[in-house]
N, C-alpha and C positions, 0 to 999 in steps of 0.2 A: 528764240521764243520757246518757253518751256510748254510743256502739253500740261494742259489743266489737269492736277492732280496726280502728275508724274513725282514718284518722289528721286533729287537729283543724288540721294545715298547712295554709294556703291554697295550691291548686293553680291554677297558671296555665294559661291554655289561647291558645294561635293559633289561628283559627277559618280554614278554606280550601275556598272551591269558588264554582264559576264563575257558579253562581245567586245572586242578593242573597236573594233568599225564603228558601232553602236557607238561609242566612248570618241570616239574620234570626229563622228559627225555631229555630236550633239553638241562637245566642247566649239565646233566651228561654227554650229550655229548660234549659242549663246555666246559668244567672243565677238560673234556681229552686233552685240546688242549693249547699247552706251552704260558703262558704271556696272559692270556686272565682270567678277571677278573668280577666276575657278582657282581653287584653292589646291584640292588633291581630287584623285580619282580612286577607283577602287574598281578590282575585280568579283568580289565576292561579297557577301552580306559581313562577315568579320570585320572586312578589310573597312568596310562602309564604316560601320559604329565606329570602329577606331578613329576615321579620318571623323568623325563628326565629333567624336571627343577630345581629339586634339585639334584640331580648327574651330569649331564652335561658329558652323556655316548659317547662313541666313537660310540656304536652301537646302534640299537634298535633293536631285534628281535620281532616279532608282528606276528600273526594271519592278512589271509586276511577276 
């Protein structure tokens, strides 16, 4: 049974911040989460745009 207004598209995600833990429990969190697909990760604000320009993610997770 689908949730009213769940869309069943896999969403990509770039994962970004400068902790690996940080990076590590966020990926387990959203890995728990159906049709959602982590693409690259990134350490730094650089590394981020880059991964968002060559994956062309549906999301960005980031550190403020």
């Amino acid at each position: 049974m689908a949730t009213h207004g769940a869309d069943p598209r896999e969403k990509t995600v770039v994962l970004a911040d400068d902790h690996a833990i940080v990076r590590q429990g966020t990926r387990q969190l959203l890995t728990g989460i159906a049709n959602v697909e982590i693409l690259a990760e990134a350490d730094n604000g650089l590394s981020a745009i880059a991964a968002v320009k060559i994956h062309q993610p549906d999301l960005l997770v980031l550190d403020a």
